[in-house]
Biotite code that builds the C-alpha atoms (Angstrom):
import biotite.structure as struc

atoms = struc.array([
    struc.Atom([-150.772, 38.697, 36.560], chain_id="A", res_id=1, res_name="UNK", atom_name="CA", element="C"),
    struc.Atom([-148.840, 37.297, 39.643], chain_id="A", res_id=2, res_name="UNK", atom_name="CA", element="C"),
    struc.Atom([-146.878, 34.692, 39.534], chain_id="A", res_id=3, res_name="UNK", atom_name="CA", element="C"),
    struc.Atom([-148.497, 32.303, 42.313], chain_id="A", res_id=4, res_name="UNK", atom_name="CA", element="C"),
    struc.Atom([-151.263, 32.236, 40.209], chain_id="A", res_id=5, res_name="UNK", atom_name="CA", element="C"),
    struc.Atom([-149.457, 29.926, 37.993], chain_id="A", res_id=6, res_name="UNK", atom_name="CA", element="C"),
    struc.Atom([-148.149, 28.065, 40.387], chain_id="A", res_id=7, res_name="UNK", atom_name="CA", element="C"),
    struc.Atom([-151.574, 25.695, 40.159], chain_id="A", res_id=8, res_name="UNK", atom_name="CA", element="C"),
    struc.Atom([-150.624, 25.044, 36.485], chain_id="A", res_id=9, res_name="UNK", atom_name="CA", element="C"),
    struc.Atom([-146.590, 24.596, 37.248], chain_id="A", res_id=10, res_name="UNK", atom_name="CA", element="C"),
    struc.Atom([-146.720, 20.645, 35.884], chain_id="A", res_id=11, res_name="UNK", atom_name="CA", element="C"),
    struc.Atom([-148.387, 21.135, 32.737], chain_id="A", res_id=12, res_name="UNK", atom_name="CA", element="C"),
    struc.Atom([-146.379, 24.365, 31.958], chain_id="A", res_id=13, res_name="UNK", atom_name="CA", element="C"),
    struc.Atom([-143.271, 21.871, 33.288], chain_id="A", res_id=14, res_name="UNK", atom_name="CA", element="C"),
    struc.Atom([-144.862, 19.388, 30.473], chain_id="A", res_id=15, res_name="UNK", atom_name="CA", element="C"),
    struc.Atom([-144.246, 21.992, 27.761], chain_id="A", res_id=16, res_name="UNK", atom_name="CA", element="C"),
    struc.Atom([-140.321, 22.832, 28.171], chain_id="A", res_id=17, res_name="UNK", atom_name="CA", element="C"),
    struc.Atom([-139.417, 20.120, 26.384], chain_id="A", res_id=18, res_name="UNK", atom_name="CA", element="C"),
    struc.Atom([-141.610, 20.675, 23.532], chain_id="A", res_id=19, res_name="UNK", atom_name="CA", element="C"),
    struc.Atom([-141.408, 23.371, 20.532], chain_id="A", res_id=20, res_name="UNK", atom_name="CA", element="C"),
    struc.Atom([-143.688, 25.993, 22.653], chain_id="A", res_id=21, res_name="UNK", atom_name="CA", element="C"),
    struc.Atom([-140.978, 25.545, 25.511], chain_id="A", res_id=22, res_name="UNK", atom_name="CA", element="C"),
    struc.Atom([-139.594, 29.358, 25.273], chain_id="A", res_id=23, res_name="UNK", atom_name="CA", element="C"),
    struc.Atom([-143.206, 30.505, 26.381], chain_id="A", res_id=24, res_name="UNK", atom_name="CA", element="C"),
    struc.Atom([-143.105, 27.802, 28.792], chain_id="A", res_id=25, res_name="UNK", atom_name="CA", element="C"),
    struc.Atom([-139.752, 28.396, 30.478], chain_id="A", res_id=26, res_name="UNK", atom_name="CA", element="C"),
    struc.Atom([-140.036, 32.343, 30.815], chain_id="A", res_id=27, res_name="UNK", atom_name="CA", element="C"),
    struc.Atom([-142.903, 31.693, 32.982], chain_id="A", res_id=28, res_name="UNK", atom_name="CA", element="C"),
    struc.Atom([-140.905, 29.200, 35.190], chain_id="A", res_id=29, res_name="UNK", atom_name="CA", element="C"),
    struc.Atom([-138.246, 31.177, 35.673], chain_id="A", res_id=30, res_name="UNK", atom_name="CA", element="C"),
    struc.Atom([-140.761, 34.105, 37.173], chain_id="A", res_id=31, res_name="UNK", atom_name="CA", element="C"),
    struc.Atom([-142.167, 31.422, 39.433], chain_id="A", res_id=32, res_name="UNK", atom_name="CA", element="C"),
    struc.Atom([-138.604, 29.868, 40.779], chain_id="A", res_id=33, res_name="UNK", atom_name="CA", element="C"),
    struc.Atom([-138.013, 33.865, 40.997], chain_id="A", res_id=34, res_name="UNK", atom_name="CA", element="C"),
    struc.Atom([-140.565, 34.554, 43.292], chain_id="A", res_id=35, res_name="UNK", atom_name="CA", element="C"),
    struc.Atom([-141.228, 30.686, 44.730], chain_id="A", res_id=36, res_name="UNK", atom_name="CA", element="C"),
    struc.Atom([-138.123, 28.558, 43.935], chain_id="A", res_id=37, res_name="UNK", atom_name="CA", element="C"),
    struc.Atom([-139.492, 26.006, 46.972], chain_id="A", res_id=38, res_name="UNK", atom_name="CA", element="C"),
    struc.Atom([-143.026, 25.447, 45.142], chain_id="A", res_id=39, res_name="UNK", atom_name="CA", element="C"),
    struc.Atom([-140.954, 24.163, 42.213], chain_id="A", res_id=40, res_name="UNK", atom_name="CA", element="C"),
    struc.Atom([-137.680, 22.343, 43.496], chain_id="A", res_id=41, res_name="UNK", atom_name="CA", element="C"),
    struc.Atom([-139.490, 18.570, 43.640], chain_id="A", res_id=42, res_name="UNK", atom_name="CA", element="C"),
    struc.Atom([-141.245, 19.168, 40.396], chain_id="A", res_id=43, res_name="UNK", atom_name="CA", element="C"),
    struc.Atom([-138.195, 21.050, 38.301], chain_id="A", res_id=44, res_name="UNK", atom_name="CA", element="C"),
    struc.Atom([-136.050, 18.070, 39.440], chain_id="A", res_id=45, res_name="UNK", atom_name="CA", element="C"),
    struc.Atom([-138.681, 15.618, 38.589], chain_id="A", res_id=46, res_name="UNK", atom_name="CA", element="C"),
    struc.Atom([-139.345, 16.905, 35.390], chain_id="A", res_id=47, res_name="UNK", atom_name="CA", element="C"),
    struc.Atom([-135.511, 17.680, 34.117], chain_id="A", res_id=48, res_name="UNK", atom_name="CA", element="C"),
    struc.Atom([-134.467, 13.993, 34.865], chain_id="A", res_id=49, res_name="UNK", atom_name="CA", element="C"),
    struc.Atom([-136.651, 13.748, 31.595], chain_id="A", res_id=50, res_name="UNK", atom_name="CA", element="C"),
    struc.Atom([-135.776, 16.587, 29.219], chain_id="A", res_id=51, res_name="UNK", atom_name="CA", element="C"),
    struc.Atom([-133.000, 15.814, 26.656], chain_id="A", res_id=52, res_name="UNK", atom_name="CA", element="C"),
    struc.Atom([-131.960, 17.469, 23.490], chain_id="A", res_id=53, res_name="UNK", atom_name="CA", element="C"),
    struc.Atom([-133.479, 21.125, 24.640], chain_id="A", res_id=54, res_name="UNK", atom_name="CA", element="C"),
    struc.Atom([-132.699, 24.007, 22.250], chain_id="A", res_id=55, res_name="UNK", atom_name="CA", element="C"),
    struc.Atom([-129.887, 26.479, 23.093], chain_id="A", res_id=56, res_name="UNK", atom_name="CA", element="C"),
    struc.Atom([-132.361, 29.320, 24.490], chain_id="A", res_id=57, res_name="UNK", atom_name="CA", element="C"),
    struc.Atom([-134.002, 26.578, 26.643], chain_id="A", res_id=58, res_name="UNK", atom_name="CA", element="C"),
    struc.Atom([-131.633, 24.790, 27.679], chain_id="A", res_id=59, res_name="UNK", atom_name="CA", element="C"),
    struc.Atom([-129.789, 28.515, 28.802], chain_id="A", res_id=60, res_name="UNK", atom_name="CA", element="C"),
    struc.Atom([-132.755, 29.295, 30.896], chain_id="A", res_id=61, res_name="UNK", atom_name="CA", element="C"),
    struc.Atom([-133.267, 26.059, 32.564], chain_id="A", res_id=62, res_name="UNK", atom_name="CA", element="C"),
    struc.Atom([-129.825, 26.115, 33.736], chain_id="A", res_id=63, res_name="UNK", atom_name="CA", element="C"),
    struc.Atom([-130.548, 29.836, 35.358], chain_id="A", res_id=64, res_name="UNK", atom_name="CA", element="C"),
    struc.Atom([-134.024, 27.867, 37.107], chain_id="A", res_id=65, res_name="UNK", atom_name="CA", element="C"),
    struc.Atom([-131.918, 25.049, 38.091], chain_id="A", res_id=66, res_name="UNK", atom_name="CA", element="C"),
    struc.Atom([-129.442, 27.613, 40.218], chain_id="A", res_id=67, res_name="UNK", atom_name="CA", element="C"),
    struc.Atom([-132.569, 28.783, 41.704], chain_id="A", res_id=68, res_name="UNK", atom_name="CA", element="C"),
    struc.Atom([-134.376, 25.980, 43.065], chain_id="A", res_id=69, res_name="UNK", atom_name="CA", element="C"),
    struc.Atom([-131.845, 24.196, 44.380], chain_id="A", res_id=70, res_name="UNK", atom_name="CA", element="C"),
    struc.Atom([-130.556, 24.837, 47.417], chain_id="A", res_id=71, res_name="UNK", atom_name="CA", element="C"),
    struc.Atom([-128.351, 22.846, 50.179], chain_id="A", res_id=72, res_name="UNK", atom_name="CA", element="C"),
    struc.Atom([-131.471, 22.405, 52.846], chain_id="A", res_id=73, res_name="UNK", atom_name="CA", element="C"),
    struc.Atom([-133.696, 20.944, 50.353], chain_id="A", res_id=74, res_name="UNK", atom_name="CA", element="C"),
    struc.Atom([-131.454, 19.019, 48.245], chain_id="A", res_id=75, res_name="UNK", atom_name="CA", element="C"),
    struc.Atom([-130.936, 16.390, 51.078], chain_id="A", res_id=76, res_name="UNK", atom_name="CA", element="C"),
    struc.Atom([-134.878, 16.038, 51.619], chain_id="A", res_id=77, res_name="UNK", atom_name="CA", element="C"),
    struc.Atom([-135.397, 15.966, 47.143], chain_id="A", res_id=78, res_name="UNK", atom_name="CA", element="C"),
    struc.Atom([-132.775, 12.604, 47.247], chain_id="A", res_id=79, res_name="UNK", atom_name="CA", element="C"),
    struc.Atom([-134.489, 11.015, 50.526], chain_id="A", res_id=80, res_name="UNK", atom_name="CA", element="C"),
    struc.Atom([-137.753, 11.171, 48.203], chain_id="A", res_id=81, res_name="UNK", atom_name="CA", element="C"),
    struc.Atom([-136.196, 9.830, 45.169], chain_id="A", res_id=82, res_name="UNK", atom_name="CA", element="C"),
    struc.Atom([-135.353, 6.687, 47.401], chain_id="A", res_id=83, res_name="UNK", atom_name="CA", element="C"),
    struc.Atom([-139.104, 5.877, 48.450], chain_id="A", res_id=84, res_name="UNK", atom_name="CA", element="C"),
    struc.Atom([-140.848, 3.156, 46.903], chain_id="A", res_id=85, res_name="UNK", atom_name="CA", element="C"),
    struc.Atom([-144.263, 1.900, 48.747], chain_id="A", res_id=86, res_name="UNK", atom_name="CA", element="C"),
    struc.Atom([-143.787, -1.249, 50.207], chain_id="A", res_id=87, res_name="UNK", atom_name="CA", element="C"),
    struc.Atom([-146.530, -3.060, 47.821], chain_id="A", res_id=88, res_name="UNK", atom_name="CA", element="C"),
    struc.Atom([-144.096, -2.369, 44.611], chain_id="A", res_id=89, res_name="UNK", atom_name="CA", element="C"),
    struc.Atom([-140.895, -3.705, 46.723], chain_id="A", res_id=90, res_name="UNK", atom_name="CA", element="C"),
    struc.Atom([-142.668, -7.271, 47.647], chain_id="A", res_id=91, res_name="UNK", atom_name="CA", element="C"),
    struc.Atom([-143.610, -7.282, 43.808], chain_id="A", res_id=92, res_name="UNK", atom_name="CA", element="C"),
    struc.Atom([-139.946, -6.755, 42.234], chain_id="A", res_id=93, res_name="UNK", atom_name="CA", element="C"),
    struc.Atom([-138.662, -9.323, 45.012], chain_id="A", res_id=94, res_name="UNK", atom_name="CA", element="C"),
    struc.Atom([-141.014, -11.273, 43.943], chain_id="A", res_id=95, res_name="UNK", atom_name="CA", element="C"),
    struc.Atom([-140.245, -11.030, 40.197], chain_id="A", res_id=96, res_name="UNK", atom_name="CA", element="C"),
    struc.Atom([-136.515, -11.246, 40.701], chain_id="A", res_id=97, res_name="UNK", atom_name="CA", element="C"),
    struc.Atom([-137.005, -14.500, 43.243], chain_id="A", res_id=98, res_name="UNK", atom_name="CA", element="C"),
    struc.Atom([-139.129, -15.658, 40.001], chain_id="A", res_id=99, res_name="UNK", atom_name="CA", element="C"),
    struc.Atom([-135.979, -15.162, 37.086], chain_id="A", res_id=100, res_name="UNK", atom_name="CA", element="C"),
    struc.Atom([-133.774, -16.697, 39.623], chain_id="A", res_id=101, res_name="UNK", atom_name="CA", element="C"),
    struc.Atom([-135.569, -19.820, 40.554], chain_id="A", res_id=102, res_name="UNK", atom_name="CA", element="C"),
    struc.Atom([-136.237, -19.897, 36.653], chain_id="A", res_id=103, res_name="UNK", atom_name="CA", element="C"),
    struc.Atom([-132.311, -19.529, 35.746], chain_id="A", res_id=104, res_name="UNK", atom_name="CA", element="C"),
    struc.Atom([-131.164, -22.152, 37.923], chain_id="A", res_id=105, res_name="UNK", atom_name="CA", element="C"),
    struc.Atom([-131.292, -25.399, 39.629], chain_id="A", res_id=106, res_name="UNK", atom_name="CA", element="C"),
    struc.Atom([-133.009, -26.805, 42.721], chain_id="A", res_id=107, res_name="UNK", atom_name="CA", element="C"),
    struc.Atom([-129.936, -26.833, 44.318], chain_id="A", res_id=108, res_name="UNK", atom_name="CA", element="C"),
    struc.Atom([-128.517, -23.574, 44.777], chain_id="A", res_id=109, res_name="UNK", atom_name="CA", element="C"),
    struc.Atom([-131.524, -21.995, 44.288], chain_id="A", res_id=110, res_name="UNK", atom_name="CA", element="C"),
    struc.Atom([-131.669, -20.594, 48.360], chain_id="A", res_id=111, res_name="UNK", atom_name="CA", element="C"),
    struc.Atom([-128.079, -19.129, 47.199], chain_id="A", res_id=112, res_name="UNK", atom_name="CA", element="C"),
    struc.Atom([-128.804, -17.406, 44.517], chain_id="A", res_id=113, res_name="UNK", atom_name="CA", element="C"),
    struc.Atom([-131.781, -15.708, 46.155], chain_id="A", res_id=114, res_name="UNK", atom_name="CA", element="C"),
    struc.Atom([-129.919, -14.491, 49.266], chain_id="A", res_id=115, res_name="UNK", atom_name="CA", element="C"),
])
């Protein structure tokens, strides 16, 4: 079978590294970063942020996948995404965190404590 045609499944296999079936898993993943390491740089660095405690054999492999997907043109353009946040979620933490403040303090140096 070729390896793009997992490519469509490449989360949920992602979703079983971790997990005691992860040897079947990761084999897989290493024949798609192989063959397509860009269809799996966001989602391999996505999905490692997560993954502690991996067995030996696992945690060998993933470090081989890891070497393969990243690279120094995409790395830039993987941290720019990590740093986006829609606007609708930004108003709400400032929001929140004007909220604790005005809560935690006094009238008066309220406008200081929020700027």
């Amino acid at each position: 079978i070729p390896s793009w045609m997992f490519i469509e499944w490449l989360s949920q296999l992602l979703a079983f590294v971790p997990t005691p079936h992860g040897s079947a898993a990761v084999h897989v993943v290493k024949i798609i970063a192989l063959d397509y390491p860009g269809a799996l740089s966001y989602s391999w660095r996505v999905s490692l942020e997560d993954w502690k405690d991996l067995d030996k054999e696992i945690s060998s492999v993933v470090s081989e996948i890891s070497e393969l997907v990243t690279s120094e043109e995409i790395t830039p353009f993987l941290e720019a995404l990590a740093t986006l946040t829609p606007p609708d979620m930004l108003l709400k933490d400032l929001i929140e965190e004007m909220a604790v403040k005005a809560n935690n303090s006094s009238q008066d140096n309220y406008i200081d404590k929020i700027t």
